[in-house]
Backbone as CSV, one residue per row, in Angstrom:
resi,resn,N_x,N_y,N_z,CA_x,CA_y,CA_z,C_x,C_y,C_z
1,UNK,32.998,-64.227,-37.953,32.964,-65.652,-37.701,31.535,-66.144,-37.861
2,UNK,30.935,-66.876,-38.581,29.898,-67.877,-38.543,29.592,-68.623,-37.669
3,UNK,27.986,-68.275,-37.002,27.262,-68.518,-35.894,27.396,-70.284,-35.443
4,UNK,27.983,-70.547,-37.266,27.681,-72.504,-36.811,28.770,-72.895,-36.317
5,UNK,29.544,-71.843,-35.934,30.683,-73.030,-35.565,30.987,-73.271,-33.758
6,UNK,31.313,-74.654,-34.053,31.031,-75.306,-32.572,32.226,-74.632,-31.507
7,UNK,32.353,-75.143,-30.813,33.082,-74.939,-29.454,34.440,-75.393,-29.683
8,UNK,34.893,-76.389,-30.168,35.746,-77.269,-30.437,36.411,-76.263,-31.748
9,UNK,35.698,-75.749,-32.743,36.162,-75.112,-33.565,36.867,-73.560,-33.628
10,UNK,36.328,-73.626,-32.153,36.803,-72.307,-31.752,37.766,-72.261,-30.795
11,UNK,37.935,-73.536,-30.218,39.007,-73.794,-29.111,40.096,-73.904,-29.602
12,UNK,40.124,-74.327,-30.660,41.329,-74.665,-32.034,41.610,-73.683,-32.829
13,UNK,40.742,-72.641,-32.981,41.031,-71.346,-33.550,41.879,-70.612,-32.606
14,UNK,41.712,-70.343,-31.148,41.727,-69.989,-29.738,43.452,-69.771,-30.645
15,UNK,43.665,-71.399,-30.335,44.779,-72.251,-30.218,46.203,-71.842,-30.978
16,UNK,45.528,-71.554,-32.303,45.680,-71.047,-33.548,46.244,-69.710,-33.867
17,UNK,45.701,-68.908,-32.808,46.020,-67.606,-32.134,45.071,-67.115,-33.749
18,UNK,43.895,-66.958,-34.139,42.717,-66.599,-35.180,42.173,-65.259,-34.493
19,UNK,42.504,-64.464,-35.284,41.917,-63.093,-34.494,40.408,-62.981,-34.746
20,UNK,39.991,-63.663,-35.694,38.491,-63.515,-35.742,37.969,-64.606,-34.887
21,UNK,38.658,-65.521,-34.159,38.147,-65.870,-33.176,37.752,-65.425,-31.720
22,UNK,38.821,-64.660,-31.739,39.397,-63.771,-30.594,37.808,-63.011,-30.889
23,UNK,37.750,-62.188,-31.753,36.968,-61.127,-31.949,35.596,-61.816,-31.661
24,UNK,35.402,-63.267,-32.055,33.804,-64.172,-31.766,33.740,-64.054,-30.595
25,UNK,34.562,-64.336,-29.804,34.524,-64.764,-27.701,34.394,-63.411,-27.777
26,UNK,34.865,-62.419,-28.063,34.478,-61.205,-27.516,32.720,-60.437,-27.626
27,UNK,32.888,-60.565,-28.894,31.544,-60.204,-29.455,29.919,-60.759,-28.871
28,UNK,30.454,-62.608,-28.896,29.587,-63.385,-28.167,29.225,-63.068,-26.260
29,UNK,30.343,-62.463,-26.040,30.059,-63.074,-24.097,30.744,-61.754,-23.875
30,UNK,31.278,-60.548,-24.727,31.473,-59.802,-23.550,30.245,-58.856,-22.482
31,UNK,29.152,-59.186,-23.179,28.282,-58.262,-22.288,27.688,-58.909,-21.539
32,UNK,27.909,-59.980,-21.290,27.257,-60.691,-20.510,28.319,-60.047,-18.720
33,UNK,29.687,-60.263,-19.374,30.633,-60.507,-18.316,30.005,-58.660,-17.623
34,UNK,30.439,-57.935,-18.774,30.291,-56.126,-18.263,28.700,-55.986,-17.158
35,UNK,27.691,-56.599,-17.924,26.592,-56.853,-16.955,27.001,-57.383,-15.516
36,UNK,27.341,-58.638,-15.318,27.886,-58.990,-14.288,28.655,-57.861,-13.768
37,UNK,29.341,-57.265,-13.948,30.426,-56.773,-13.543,29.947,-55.227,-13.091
38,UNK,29.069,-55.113,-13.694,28.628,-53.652,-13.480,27.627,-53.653,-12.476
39,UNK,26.675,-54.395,-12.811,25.464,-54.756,-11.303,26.305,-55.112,-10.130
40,UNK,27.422,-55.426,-10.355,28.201,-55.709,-8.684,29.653,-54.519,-8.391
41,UNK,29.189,-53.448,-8.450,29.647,-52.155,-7.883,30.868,-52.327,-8.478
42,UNK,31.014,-52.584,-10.327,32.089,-52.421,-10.987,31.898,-50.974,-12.522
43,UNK,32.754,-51.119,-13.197,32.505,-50.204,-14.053,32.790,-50.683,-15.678
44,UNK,33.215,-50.142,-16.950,32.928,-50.936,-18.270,34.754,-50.664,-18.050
45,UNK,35.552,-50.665,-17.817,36.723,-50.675,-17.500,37.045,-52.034,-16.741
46,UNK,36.508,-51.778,-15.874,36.763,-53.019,-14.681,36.286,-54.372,-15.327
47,UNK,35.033,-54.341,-16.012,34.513,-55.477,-17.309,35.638,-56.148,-18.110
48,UNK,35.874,-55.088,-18.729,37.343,-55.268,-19.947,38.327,-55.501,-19.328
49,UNK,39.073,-55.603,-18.073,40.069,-55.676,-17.343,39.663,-57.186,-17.141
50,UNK,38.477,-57.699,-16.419,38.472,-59.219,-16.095,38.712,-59.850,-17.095
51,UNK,37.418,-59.380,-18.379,37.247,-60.439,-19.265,38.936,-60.665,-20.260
52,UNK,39.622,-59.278,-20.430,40.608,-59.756,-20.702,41.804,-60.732,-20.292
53,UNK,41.538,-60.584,-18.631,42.069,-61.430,-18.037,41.717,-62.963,-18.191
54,UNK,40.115,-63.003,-18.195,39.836,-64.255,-18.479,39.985,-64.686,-19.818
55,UNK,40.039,-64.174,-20.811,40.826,-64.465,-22.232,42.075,-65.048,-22.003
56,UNK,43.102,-64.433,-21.437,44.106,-64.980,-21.183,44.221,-65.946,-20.655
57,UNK,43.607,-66.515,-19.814,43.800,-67.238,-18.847,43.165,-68.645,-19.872
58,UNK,41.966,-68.383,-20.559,41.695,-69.524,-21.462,42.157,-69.655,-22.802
59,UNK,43.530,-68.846,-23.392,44.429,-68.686,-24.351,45.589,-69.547,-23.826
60,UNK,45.713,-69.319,-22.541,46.843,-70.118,-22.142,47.000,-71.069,-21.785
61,UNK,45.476,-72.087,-21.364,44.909,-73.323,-21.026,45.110,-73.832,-22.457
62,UNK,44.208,-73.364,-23.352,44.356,-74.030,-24.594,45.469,-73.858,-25.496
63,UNK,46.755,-73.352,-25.056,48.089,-73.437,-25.896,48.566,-74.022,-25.047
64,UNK,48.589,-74.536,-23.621,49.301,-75.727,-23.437,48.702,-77.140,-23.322
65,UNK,47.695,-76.853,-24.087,46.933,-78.185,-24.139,46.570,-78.649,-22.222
66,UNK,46.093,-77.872,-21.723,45.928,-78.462,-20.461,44.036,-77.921,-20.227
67,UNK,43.605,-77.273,-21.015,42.057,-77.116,-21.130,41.395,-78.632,-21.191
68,UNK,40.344,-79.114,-20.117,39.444,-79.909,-19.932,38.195,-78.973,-20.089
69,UNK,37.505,-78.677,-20.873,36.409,-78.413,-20.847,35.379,-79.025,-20.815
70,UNK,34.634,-78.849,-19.361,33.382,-80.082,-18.871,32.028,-79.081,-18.896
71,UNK,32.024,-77.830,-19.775,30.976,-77.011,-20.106,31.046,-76.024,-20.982
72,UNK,30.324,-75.380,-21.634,30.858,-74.168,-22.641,31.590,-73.424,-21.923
73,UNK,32.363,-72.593,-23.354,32.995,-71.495,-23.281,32.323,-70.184,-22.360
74,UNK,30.799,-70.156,-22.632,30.740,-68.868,-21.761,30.135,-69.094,-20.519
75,UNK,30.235,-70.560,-19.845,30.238,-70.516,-18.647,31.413,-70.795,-18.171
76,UNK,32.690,-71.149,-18.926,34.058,-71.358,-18.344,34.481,-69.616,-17.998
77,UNK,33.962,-69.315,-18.858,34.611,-67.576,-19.345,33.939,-66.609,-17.816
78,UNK,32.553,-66.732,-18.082,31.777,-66.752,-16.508,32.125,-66.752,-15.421
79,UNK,32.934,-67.959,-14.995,33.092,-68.659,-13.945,34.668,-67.478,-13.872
80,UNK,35.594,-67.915,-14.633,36.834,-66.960,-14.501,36.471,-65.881,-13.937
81,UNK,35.302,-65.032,-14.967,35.236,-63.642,-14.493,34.581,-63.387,-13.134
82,UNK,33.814,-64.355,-12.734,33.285,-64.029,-11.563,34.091,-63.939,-10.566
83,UNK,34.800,-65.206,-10.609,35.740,-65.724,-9.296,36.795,-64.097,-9.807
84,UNK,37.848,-63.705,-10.347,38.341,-62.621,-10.768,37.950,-61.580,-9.885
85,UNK,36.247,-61.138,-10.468,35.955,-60.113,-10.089,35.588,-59.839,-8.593
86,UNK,34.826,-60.723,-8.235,34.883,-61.399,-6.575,36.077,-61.224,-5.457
87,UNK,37.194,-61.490,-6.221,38.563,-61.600,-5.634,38.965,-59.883,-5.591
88,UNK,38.612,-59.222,-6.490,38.889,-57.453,-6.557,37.875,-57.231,-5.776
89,UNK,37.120,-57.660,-5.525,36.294,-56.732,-4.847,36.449,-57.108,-3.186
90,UNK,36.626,-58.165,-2.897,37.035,-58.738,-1.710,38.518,-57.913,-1.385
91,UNK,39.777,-57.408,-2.415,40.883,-56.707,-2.378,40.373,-55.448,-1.835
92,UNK,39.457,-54.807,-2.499,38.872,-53.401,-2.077,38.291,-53.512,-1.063
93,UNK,38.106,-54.669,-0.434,36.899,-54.690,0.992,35.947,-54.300,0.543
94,UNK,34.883,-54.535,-0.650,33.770,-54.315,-0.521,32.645,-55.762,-0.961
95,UNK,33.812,-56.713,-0.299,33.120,-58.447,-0.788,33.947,-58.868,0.791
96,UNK,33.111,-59.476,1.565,33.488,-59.891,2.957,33.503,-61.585,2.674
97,UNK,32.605,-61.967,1.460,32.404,-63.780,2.166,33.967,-64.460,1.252
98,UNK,33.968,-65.545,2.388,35.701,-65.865,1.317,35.314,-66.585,0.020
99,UNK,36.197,-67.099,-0.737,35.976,-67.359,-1.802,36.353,-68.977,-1.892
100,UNK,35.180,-69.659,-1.872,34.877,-71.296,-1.884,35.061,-71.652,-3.101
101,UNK,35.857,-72.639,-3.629,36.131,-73.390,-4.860,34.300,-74.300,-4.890
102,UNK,34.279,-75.206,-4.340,33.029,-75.625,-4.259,31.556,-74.705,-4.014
103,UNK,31.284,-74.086,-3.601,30.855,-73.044,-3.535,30.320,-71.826,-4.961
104,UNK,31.691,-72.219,-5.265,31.555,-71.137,-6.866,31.319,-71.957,-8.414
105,UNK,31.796,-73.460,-7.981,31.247,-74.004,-8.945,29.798,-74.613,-8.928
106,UNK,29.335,-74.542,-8.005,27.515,-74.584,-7.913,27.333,-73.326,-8.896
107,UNK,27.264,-72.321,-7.920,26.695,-71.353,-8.185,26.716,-70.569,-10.070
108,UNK,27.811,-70.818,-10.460,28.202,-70.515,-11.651,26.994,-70.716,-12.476
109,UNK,26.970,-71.959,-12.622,25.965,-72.534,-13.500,24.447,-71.539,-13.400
110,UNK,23.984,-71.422,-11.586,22.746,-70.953,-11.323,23.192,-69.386,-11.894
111,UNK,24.594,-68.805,-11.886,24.160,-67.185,-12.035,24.123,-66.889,-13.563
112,UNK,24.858,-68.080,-14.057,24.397,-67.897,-15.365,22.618,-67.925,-16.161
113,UNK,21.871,-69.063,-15.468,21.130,-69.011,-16.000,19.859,-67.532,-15.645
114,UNK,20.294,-67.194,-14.331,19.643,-66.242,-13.598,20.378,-64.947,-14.873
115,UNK,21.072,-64.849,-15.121,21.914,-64.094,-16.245,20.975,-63.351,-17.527
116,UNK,21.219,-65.105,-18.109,20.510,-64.989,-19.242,18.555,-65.108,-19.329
117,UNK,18.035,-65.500,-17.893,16.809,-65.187,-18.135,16.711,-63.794,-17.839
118,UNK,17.346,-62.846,-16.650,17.676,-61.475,-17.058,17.543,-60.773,-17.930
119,UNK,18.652,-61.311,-18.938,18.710,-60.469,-20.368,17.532,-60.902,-21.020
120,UNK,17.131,-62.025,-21.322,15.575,-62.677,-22.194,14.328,-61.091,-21.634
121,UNK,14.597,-61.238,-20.385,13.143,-60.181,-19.848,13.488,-58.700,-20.301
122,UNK,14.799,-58.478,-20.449,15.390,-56.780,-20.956,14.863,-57.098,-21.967
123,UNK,15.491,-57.876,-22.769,15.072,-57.930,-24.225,13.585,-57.733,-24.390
124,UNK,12.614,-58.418,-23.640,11.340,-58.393,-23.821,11.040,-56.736,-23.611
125,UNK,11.061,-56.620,-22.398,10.880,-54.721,-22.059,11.295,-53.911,-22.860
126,UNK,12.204,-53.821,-23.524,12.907,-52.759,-24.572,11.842,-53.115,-25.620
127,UNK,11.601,-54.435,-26.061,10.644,-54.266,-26.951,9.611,-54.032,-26.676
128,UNK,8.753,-54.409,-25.583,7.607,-53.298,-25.508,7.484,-52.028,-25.030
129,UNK,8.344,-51.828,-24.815,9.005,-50.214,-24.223,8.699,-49.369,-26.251
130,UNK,9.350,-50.056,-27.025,9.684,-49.885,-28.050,8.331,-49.813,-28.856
131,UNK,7.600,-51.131,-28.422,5.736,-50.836,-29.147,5.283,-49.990,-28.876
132,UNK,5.339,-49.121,-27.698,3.887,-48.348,-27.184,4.257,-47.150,-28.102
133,UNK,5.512,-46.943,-28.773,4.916,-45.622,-29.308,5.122,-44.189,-28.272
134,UNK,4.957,-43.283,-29.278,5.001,-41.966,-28.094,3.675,-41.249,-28.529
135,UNK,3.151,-40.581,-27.108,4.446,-40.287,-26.213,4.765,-41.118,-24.969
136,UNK,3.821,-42.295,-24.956,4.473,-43.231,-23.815,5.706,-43.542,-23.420
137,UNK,6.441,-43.839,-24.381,7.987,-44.219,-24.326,8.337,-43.223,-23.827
138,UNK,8.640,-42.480,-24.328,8.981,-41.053,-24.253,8.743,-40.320,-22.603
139,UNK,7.742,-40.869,-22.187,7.084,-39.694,-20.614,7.657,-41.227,-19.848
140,UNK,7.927,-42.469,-20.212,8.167,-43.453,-18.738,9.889,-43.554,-19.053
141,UNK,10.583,-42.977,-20.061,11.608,-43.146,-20.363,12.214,-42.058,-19.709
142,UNK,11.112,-40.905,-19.197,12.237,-39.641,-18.887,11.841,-40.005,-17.648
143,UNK,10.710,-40.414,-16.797,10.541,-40.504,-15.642,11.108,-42.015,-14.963
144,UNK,11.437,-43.091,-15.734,12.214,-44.008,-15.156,14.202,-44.158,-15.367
145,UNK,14.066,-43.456,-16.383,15.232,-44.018,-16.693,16.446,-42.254,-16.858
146,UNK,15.561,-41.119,-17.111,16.354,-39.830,-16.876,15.781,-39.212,-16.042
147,UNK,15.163,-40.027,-14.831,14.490,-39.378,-13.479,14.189,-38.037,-13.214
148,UNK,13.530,-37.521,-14.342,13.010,-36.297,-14.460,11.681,-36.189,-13.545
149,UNK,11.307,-35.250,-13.112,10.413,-35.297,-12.339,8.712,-34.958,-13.095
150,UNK,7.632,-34.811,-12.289,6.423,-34.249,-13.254,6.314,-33.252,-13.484
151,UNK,6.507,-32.517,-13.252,6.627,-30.906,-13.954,7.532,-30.856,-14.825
152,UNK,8.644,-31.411,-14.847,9.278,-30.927,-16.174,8.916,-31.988,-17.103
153,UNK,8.125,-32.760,-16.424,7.408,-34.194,-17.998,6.030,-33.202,-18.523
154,UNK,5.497,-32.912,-17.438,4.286,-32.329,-18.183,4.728,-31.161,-18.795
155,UNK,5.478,-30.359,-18.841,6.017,-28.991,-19.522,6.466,-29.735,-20.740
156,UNK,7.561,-30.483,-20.627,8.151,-30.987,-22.133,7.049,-31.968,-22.753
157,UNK,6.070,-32.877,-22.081,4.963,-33.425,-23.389,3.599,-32.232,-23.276
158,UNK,3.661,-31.046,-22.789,2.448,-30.319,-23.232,1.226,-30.482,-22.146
159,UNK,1.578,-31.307,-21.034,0.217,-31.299,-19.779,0.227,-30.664,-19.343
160,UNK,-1.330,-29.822,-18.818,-1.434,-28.687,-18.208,-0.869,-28.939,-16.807
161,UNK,-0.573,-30.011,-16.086,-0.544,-30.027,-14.719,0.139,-31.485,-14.325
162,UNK,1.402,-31.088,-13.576,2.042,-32.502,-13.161,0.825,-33.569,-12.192
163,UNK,-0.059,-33.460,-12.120,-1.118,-34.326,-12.103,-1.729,-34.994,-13.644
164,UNK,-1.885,-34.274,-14.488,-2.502,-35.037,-15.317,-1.280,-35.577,-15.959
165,UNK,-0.030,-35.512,-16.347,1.045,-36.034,-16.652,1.635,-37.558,-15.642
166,UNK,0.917,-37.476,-14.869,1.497,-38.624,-13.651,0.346,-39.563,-14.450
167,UNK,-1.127,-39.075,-14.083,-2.423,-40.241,-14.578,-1.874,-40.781,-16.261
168,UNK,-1.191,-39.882,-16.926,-1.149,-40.019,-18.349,0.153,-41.466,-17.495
169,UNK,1.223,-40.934,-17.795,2.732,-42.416,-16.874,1.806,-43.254,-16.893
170,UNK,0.869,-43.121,-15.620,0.165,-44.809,-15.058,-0.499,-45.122,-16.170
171,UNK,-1.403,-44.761,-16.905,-1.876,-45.227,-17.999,-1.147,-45.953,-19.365
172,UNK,0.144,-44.976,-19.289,1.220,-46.169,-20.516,1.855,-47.212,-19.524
173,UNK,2.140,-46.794,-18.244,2.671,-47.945,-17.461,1.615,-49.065,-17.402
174,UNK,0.371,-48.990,-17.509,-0.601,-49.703,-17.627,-0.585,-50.915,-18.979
175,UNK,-0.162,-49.785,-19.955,-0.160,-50.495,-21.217,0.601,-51.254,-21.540
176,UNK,2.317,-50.738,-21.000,3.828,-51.645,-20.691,3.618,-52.805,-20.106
177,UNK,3.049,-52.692,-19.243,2.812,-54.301,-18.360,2.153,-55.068,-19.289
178,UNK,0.554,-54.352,-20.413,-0.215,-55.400,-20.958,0.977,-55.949,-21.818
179,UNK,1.462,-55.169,-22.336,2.280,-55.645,-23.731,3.948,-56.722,-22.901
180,UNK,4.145,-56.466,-22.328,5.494,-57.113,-21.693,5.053,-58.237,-21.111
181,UNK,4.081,-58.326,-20.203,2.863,-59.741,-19.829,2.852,-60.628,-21.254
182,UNK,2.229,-60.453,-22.233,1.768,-60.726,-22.768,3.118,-61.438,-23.870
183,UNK,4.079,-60.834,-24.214,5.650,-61.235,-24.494,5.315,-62.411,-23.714
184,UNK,5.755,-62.525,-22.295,6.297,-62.959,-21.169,5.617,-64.198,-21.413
185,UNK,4.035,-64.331,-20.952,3.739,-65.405,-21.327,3.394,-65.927,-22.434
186,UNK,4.060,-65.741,-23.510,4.058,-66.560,-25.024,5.614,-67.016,-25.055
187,UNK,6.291,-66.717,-24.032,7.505,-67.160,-24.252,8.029,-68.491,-22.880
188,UNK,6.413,-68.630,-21.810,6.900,-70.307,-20.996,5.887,-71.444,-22.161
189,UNK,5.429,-70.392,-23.363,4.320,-71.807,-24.313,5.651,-72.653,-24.654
């Protein structure tokens, strides 16, 4: 599907039952929903279970012509999956506050944008994660993200001593911040 097409063109595709539309809403917003869904003690199952639900639920608004849409698609889509996922998790007892109609339509809007400035800052980090090169990447990637400890960082990059392998970390962690800072603020110019 082509990036230019509007909301309206896709609500009518929706409508249409257009599998390459189907395949755009998916492609476009499902990771947004799996993010959501996963930061709140869910899994990439439990993701695909809402958002399909919320597909449906806006397949079936727009084939009976009863869709008012008073915001995009992926904060309508959003809003479904949240309230959805909220409601399972409140089923499992592991969500205590009840679930406010007013309440959830504030908030929607704010978790979206809290969302997507989220993803804007991943995006930034992966790419300077991605500049420094190795073996920086490489020694803050095993010690942040495959929580390897210093001895087996300094054995696998070649330091004589999980001391000088820690000073080496702080020093690319040093460099991550210049380069991710430096993203960060060229992107409130």
């Amino acid at each position: 599907m082509k990036a230019e097409l509007d909301e309206q063109t896709l609500l009518k595709g929706l409508a249409n039952n257009d599998s390459k539309v189907v395949e755009a809403l998916y492609q476009a917003h499902f990771n947004m929903i799996q993010h959501f869904v996963v930061n709140n003690n869910g899994s990439f199952d439990d993701a695909r279970d809402v958002f399909q639900e919320a597909m449906m639920a806006l397949y079936e608004k727009v084939q009976t012509n009863s869709l008012v849409l008073t915001c995009q698609i992926k904060t309508y889509l959003f809003s479904i999956c949240k309230h959805l996922w909220l409601k399972r998790l409140q089923q499992m007892g592991k969500y205590s506050s009840p679930l406010s109609t007013q309440e959830e339509t504030v908030s929607v809007e704010d978790d979206l944008g809290i969302f997507e400035k989220q993803e804007a800052n991943y995006t930034m980090m992966n790419n300077a994660l991605n500049s420094l090169g190795e073996p920086c990447k490489g020694l803050l990637e095993g010690y942040y993200i495959h929580k390897k400890g210093m001895q087996e960082l300094a054995q696998e990059f070649g330091y004589t001593n999980a001391d000088n392998a820690k000073n080496q970390k702080y020093k690319c962690l040093m460099r991550l911040k210049k380069i991710f800072f430096a993203q960060y603020n060229m992107g409130d110019k």
